[in-house]
gemmi code that builds the backbone of each chain (N, CA, C; Angstrom):
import gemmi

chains = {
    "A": [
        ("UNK", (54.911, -61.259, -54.670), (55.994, -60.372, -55.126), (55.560, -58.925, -54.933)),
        ("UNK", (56.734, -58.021, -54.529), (56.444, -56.645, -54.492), (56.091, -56.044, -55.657)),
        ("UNK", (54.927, -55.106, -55.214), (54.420, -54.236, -56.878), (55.865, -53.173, -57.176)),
        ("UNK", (56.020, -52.885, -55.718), (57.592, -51.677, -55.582), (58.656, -52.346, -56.365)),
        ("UNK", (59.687, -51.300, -57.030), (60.555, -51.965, -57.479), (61.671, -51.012, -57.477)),
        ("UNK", (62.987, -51.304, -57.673), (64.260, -50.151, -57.588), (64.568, -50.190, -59.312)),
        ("UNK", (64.158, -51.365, -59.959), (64.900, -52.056, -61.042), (63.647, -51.303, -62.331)),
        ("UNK", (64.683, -50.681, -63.560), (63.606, -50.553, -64.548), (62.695, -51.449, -64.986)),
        ("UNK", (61.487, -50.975, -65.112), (60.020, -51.625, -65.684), (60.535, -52.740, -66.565)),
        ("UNK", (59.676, -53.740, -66.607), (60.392, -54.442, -67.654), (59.054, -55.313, -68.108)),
        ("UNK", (58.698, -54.537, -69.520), (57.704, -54.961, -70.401), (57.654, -56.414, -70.345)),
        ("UNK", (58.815, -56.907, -71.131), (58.675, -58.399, -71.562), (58.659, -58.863, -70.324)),
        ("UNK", (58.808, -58.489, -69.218), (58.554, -59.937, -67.596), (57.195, -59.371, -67.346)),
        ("UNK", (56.295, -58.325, -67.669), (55.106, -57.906, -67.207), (54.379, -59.128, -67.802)),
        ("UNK", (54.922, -58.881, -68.859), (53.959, -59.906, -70.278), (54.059, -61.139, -70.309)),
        ("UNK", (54.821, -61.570, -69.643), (55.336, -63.040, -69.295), (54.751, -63.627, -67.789)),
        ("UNK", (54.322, -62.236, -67.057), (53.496, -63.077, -66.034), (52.325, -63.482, -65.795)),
        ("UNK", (51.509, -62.393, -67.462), (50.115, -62.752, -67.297), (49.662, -63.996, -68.560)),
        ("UNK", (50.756, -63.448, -69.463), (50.294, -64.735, -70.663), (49.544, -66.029, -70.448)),
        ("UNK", (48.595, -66.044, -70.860), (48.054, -67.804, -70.638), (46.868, -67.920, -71.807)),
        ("UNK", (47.123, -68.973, -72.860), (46.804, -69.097, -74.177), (45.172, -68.692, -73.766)),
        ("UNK", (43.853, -68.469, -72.916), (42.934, -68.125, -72.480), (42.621, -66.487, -72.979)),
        ("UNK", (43.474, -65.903, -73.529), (43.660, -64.781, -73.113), (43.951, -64.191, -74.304)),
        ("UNK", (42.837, -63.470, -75.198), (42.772, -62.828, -76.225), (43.102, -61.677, -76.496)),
        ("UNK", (42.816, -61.036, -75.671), (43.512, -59.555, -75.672), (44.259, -59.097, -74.151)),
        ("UNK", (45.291, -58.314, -74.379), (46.568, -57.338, -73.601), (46.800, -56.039, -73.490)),
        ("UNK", (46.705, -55.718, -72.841), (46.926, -54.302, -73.038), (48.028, -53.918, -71.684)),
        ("UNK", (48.657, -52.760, -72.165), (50.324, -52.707, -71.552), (49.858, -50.987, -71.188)),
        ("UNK", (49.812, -50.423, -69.996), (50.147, -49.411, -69.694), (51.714, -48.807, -69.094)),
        ("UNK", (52.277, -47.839, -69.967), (53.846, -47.328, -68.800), (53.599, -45.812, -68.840)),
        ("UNK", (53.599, -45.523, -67.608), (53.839, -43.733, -67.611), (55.465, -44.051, -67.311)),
        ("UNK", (55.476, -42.985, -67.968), (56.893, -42.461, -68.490), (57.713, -40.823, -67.860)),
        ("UNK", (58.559, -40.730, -67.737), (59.114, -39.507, -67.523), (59.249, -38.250, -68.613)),
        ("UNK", (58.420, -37.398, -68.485), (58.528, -36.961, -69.510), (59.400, -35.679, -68.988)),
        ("UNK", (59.640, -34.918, -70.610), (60.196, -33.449, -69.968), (60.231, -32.859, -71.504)),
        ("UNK", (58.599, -32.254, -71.457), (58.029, -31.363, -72.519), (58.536, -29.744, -72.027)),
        ("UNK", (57.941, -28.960, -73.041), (58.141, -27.073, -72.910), (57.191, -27.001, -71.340)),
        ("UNK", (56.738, -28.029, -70.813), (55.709, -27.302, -69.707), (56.776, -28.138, -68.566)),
        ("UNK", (57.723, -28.794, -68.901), (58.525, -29.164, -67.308), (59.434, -28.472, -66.939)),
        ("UNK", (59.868, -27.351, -67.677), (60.741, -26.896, -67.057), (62.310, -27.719, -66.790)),
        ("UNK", (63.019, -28.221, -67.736), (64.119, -28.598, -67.301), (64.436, -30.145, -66.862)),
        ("UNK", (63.105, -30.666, -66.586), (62.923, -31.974, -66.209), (64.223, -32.899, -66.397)),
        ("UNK", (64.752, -33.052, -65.713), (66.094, -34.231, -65.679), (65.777, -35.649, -65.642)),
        ("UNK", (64.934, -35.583, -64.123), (65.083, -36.812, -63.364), (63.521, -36.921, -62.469)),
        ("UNK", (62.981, -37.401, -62.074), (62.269, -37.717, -61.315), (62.400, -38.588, -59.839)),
        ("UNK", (62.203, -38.413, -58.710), (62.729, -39.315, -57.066), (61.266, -39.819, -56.876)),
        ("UNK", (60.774, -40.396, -57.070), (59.831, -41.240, -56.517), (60.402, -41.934, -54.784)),
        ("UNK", (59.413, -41.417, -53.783), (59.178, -42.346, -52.746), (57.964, -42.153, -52.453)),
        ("UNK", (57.925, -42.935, -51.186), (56.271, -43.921, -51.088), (56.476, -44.138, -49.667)),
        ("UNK", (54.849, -44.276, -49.010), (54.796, -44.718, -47.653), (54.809, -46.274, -48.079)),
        ("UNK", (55.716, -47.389, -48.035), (56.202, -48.340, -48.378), (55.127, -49.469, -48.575)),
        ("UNK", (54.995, -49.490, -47.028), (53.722, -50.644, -46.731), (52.376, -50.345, -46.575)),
        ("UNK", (52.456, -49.128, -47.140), (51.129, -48.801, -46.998), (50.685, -48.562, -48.893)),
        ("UNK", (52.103, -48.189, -49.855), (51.556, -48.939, -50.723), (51.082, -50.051, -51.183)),
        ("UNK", (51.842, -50.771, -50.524), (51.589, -52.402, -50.705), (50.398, -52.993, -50.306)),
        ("UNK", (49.820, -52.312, -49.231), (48.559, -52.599, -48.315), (47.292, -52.118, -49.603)),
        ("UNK", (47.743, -51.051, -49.932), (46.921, -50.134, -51.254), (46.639, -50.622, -52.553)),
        ("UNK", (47.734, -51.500, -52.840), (47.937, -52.408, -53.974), (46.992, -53.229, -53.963)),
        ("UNK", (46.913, -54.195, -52.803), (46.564, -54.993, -52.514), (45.381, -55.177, -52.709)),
        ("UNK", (44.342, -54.062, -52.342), (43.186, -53.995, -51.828), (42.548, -53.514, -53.443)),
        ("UNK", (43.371, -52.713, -54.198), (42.714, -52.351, -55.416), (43.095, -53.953, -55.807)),
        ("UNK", (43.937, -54.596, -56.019), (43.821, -55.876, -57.177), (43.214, -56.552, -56.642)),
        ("UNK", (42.244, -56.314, -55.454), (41.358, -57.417, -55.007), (40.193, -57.049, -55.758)),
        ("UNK", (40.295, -55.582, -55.837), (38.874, -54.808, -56.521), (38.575, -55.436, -57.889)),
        ("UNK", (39.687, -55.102, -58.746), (39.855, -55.982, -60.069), (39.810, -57.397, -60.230)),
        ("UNK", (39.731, -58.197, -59.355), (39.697, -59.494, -59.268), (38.245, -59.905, -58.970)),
        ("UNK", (37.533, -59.234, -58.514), (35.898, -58.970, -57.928), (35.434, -58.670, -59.298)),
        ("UNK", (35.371, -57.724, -59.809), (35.084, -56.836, -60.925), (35.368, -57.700, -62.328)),
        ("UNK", (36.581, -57.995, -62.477), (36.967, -58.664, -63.662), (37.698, -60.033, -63.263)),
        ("UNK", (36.942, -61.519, -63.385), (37.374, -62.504, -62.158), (38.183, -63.065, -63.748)),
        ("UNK", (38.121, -63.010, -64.741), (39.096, -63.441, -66.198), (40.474, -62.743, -66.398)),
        ("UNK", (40.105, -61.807, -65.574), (41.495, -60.610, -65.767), (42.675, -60.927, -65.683)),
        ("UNK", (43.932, -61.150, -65.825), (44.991, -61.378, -65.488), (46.297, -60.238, -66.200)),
        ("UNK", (46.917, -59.862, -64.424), (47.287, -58.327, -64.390), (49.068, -58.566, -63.327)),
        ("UNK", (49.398, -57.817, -64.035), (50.310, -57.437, -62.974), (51.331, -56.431, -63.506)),
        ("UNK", (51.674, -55.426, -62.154), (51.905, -54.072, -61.594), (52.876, -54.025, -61.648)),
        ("UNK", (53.819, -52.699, -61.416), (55.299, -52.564, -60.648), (55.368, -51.031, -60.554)),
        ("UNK", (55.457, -50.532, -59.490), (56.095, -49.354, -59.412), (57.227, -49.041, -59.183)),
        ("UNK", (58.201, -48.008, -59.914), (59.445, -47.534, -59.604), (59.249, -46.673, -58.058)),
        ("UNK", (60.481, -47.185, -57.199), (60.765, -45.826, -56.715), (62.057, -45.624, -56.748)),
        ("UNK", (62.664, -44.429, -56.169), (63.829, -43.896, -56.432), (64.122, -43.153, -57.610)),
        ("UNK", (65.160, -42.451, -58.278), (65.349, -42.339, -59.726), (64.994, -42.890, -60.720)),
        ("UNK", (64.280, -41.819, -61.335), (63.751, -42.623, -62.929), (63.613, -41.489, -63.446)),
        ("UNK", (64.886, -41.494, -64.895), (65.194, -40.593, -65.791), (64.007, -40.355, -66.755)),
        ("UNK", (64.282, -39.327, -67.301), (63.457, -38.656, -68.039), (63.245, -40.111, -69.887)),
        ("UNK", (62.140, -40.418, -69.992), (62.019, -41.896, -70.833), (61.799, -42.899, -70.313)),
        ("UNK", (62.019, -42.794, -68.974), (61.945, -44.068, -68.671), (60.759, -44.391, -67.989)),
        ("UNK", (59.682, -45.587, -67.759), (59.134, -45.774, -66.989), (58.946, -46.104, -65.362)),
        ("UNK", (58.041, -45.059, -64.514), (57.942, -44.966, -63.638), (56.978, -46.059, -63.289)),
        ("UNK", (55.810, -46.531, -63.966), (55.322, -47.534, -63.328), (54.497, -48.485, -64.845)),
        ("UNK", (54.442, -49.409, -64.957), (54.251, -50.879, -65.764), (52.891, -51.558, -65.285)),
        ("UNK", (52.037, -51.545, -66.163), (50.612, -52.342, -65.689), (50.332, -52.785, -67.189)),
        ("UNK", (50.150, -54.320, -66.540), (49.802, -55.035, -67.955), (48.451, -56.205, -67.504)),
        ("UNK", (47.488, -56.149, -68.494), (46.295, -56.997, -68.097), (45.731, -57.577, -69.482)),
        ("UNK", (45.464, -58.720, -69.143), (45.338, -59.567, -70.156), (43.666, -60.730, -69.387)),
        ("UNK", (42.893, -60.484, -70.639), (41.784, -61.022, -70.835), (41.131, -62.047, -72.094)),
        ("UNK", (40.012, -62.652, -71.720), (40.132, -63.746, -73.242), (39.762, -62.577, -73.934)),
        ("UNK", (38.857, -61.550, -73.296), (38.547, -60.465, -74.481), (38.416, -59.276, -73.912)),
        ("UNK", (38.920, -58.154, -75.023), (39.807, -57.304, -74.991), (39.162, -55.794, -74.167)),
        ("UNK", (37.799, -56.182, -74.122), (37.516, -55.282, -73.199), (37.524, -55.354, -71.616)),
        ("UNK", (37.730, -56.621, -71.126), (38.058, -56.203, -69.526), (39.164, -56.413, -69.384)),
        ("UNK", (40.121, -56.212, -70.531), (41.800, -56.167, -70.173), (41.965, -54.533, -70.177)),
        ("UNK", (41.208, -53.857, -71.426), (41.041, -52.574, -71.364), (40.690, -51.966, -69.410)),
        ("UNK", (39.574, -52.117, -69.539), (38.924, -51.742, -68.526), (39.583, -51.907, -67.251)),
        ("UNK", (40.334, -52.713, -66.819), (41.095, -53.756, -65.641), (42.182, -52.533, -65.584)),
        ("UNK", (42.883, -52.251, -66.439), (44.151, -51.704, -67.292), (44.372, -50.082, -66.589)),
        ("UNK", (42.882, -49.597, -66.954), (42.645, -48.391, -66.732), (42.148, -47.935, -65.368)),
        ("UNK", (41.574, -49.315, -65.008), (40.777, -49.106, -63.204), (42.521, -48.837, -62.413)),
        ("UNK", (43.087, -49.721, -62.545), (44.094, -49.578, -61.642), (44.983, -48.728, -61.913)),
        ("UNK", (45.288, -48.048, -63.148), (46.098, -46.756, -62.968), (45.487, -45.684, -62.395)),
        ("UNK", (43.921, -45.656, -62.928), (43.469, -44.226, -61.801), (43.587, -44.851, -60.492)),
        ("UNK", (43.701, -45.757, -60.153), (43.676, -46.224, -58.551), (45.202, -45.713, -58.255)),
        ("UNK", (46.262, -45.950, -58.883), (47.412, -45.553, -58.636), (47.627, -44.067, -58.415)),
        ("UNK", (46.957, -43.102, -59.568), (46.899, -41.510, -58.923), (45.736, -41.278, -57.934)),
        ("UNK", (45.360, -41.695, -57.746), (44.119, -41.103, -56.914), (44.262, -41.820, -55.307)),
        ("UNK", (45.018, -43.600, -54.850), (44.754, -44.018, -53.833), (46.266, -44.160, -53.411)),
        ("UNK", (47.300, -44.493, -54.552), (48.527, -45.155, -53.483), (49.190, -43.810, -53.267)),
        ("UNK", (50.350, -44.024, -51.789), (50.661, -42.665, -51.333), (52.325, -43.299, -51.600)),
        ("UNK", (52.237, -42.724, -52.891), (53.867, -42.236, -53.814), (54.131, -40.824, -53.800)),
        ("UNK", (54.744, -40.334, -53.825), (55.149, -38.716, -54.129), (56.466, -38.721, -55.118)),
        ("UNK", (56.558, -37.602, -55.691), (57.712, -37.473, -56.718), (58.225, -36.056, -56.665)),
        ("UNK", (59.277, -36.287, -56.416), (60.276, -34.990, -56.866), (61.144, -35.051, -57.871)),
        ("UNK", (60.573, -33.644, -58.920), (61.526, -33.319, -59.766), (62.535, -32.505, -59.646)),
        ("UNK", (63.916, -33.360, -60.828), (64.924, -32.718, -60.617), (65.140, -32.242, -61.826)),
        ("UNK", (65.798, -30.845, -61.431), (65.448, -30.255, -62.840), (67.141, -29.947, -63.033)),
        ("UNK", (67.186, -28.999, -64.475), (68.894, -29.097, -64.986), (69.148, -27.663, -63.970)),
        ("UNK", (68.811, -27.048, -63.654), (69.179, -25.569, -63.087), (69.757, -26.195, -61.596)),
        ("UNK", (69.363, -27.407, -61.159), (69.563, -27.904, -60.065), (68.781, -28.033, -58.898)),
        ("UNK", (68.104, -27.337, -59.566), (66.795, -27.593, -58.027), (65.722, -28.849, -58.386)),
        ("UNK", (65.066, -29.107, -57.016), (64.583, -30.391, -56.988), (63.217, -29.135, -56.185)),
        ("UNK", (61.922, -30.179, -57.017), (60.494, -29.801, -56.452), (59.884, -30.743, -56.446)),
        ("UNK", (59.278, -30.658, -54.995), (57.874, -31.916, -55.493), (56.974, -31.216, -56.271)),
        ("UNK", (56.188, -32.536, -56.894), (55.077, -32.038, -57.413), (53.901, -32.675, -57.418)),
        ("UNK", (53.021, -31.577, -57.472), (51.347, -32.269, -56.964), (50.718, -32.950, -58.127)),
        ("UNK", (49.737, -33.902, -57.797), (49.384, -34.679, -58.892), (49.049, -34.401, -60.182)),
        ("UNK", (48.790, -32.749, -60.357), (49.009, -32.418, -61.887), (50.429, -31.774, -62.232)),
        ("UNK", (51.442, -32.201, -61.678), (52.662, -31.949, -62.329), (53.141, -30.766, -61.653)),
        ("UNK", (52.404, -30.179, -61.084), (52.804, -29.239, -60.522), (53.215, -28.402, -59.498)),
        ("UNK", (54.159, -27.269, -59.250), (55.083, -27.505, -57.964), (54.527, -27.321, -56.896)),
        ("UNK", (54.939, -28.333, -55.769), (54.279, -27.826, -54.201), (54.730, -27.252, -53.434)),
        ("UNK", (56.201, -27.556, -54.150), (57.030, -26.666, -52.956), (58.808, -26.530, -53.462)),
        ("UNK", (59.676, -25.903, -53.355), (60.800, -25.836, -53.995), (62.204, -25.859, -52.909)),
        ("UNK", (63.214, -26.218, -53.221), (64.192, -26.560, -52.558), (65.553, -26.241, -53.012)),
        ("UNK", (66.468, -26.501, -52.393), (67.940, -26.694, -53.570), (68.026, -28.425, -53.282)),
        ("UNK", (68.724, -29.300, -54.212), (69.054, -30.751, -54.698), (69.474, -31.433, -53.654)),
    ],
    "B": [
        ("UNK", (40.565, -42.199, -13.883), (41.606, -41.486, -14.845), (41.727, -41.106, -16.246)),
        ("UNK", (42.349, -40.262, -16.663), (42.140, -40.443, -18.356), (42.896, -41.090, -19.224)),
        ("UNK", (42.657, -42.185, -19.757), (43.650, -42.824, -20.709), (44.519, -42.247, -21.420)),
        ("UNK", (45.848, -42.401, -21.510), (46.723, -42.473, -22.496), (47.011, -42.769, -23.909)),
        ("UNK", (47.081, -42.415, -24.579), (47.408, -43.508, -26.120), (48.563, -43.494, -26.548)),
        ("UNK", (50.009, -44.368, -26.942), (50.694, -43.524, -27.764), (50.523, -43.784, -29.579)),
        ("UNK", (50.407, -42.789, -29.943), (50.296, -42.860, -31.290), (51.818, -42.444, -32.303)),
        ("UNK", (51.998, -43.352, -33.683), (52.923, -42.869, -33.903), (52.641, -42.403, -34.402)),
        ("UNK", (53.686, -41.492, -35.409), (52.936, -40.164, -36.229), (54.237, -40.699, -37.575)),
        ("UNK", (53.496, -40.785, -38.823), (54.518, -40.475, -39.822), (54.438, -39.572, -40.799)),
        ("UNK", (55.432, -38.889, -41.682), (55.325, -37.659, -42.379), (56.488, -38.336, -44.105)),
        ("UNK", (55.886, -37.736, -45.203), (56.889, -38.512, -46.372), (56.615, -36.951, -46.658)),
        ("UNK", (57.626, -36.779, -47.948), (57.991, -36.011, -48.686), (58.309, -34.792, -48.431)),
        ("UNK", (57.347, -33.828, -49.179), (57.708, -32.614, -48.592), (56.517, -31.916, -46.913)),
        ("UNK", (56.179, -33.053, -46.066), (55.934, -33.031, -45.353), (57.056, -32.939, -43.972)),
        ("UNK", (57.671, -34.075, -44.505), (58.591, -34.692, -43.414), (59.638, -33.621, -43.838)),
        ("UNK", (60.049, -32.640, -44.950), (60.771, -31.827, -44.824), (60.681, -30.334, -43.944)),
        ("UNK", (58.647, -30.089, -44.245), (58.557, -28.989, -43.461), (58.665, -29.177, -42.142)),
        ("UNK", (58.756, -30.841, -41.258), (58.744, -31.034, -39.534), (60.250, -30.907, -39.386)),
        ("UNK", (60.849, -31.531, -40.598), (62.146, -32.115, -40.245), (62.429, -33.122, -39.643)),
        ("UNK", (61.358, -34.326, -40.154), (61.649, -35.549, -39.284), (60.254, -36.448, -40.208)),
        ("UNK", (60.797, -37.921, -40.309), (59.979, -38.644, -40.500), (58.678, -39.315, -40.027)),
        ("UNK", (59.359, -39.160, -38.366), (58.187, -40.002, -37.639), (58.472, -39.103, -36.458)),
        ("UNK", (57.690, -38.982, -35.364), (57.283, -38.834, -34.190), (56.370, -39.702, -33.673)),
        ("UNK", (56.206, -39.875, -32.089), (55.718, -40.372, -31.127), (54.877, -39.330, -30.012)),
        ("UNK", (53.576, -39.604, -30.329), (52.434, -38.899, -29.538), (52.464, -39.337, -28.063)),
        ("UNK", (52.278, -38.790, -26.780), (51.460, -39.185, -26.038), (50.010, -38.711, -26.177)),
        ("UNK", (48.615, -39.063, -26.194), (47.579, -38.349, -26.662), (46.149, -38.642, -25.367)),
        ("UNK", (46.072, -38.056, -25.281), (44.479, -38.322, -24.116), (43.515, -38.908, -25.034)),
        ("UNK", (43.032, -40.235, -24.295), (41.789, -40.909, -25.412), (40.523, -40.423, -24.365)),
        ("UNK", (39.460, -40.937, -25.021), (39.320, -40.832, -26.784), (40.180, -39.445, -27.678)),
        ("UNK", (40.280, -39.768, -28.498), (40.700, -39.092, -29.712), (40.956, -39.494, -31.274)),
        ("UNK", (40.761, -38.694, -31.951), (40.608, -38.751, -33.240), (41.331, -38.323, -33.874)),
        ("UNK", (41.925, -39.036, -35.373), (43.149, -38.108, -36.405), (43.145, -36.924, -36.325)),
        ("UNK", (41.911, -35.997, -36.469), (42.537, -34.320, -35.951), (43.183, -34.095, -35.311)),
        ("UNK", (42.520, -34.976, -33.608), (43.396, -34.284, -32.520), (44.792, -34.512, -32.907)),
        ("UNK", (45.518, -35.619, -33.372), (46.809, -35.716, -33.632), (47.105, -34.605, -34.670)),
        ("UNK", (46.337, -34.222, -35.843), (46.769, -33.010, -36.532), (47.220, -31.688, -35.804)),
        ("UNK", (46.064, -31.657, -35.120), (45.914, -30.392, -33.452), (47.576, -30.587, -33.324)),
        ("UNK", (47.905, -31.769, -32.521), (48.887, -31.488, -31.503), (50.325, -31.519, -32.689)),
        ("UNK", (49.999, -31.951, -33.718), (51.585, -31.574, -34.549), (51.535, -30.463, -35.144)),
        ("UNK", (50.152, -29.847, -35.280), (50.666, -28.688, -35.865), (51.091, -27.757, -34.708)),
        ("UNK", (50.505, -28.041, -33.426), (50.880, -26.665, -32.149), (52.238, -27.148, -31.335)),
        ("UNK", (52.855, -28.278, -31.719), (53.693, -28.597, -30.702), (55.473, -29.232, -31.730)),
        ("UNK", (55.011, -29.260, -33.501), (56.355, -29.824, -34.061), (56.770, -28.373, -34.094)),
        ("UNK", (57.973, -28.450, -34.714), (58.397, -27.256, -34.929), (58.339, -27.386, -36.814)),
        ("UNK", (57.321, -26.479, -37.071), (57.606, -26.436, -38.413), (55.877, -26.717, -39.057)),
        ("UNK", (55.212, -27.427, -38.096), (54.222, -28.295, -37.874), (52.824, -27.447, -38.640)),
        ("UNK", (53.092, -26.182, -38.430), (52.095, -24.970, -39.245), (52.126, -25.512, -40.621)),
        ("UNK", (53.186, -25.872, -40.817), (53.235, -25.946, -42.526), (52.073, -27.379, -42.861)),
        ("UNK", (51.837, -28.429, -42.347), (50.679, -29.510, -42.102), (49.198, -28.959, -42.230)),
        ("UNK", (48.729, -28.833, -42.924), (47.683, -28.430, -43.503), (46.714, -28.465, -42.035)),
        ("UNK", (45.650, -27.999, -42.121), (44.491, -28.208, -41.002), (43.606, -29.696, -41.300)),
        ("UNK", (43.188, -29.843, -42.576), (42.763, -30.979, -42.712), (43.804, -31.756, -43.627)),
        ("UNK", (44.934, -32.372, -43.361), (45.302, -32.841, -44.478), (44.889, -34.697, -44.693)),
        ("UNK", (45.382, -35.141, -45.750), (44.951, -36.578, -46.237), (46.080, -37.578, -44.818)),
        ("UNK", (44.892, -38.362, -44.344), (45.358, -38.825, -43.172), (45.330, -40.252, -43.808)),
        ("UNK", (46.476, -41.128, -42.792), (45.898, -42.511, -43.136), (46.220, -43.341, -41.680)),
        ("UNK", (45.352, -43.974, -41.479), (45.201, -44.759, -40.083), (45.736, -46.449, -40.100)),
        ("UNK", (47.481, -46.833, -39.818), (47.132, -48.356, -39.605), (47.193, -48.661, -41.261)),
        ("UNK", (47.648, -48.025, -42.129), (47.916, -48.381, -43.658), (46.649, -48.218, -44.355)),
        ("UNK", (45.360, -47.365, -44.111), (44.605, -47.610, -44.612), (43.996, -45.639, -44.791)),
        ("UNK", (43.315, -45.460, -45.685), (43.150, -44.028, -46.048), (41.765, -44.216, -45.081)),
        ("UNK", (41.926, -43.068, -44.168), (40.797, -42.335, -43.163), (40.091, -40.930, -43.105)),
        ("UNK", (39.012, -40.748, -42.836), (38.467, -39.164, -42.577), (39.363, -38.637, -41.405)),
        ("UNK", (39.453, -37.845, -41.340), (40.014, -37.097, -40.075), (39.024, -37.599, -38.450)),
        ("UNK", (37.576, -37.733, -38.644), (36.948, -38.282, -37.037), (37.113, -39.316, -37.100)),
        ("UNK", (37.935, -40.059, -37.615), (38.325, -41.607, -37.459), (39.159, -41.968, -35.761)),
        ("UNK", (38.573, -42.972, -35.179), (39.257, -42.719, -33.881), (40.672, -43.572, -33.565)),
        ("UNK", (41.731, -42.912, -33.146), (42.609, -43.482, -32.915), (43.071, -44.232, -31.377)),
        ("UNK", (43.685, -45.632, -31.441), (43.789, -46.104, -30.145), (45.104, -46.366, -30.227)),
        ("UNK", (45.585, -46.806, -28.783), (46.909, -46.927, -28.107), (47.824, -47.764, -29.142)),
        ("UNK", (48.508, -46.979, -29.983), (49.777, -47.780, -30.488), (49.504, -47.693, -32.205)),
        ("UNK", (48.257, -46.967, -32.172), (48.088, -46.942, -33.677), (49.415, -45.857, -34.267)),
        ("UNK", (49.252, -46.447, -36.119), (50.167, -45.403, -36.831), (49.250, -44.655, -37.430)),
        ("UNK", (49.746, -43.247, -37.469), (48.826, -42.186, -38.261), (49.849, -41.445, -38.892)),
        ("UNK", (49.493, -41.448, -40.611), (50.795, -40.711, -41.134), (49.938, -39.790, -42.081)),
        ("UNK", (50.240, -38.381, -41.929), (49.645, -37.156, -42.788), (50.736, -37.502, -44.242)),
        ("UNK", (49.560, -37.715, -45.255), (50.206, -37.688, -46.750), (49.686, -36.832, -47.399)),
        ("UNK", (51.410, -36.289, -48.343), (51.018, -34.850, -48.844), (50.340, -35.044, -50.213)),
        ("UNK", (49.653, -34.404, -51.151), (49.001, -34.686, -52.136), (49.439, -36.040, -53.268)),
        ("UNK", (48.630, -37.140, -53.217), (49.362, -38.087, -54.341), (50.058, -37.892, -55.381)),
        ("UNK", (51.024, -38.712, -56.015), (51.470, -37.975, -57.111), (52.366, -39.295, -57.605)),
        ("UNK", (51.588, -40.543, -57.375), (52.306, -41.676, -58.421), (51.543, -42.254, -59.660)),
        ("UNK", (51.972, -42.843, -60.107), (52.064, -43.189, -61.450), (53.281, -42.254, -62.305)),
    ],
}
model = gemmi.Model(1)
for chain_id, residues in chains.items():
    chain = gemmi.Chain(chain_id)
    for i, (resn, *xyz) in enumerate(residues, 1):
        res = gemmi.Residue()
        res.name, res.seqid = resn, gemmi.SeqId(i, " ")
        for name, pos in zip(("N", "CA", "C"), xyz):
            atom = gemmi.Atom()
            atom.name, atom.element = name, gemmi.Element(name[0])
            atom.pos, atom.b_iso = gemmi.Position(*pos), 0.0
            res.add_atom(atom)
        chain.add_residue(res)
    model.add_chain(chain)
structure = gemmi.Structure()
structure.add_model(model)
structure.setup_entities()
């Protein structure tokens, strides 16, 4: 199954694919859309992605975690397209008999997500303009919508 | 003679906005390496200055250094700074 997705995150099917009575501790990561005093207006967020080359990217990190943590049991989804401000942009849930390499598993693959897969995001803000922005939130470049 | 390569070239975000185009098609003299393809899009797209000198390259779906060597038919797509999760 694709980690990509068009369809909102959806906790309870994350949690439903790793469950298996083996498995003592869970842990649920969602980044979210936010739009604090430092976004400026934040509406909306456009997520796109070099497609198959996330998937290729995916791939190769949950092989990492599967090497690393062989008890682990995990699974991903990234939004692309629109995703409003609350909502989750991407869903990682990992489940272990114990609770530290669900932790650990949890956290390897979200920094793998900012640091290796090639997603980009543009914000849309209420004034109407749309910016990408670089991996600390911030603008790379500005446009009209 | 000197070999040929064609390489494709792909561009996302606000990359593919500064070329104005998603993809292009290289002809390239081999040997050559992801720079040289940086070389020839930044001196020959229109817009192509805006492509950093070294930017984050990826070869064939996979993240590369720039002297990584490219052959006949490979994809090489310049990605602009990450920014998922």
């Amino acid at each position: 199954m694709s980690v990509l997705t068009r369809d909102p995150v959806s906790v309870e099917h994350l949690l439903a694919d790793i469950a298996s009575p083996e498995c003592g501790g869970t842990c649920v990561f969602l980044g979210t859309v936010r739009s604090g005093p430092a976004e400026h207006g934040v509406t909306a967020i456009e997520y796109s992605g070099y497609e198959q080359m996330v998937e290729a990217e995916f791939a190769r990190v949950l092989a990492e975690v599967r090497e690393r943590w062989p008890a682990v049991r995990y699974q991903v989804r990234h939004r692309l397209g629109l995703v409003r401000v609350g909502e989750a942009s991407v869903g990682i849930a990992t489940a272990a008999p114990h609770r530290v390499q669900a932790f650990e598993a949890c956290r390897y693959i979200i920094e793998a997500v900012k640091q290796r897969v090639p997603i980009w995001k543009r914000e849309l803000r209420a004034d109407g303009t749309a910016v990408w922005v670089d991996p600390f939130g911030l603008p790379a470049a500005a446009g009209p919508r | 003679m000197a070999a040929t390569g064609t390489i494709h070239v792909r561009f996302f975000a606000r990359y593919a906005e500064l070329v104005g185009r998603e993809e292009t098609v290289l002809a390239i003299p081999l040997p050559a390496t992801v720079q040289d393809v940086v070389r020839r899009v930044r001196d020959e797209l229109p817009g192509g200055r805006g492509i950093p000198e070294r930017p984050l390259a990826a070869l064939n779906l996979t993240h590369v250094k720039l002297d990584a060597s490219v052959q006949d038919g490979d994809e090489v797509a310049f990605l602009p700074p990450l920014a998922g999760g």
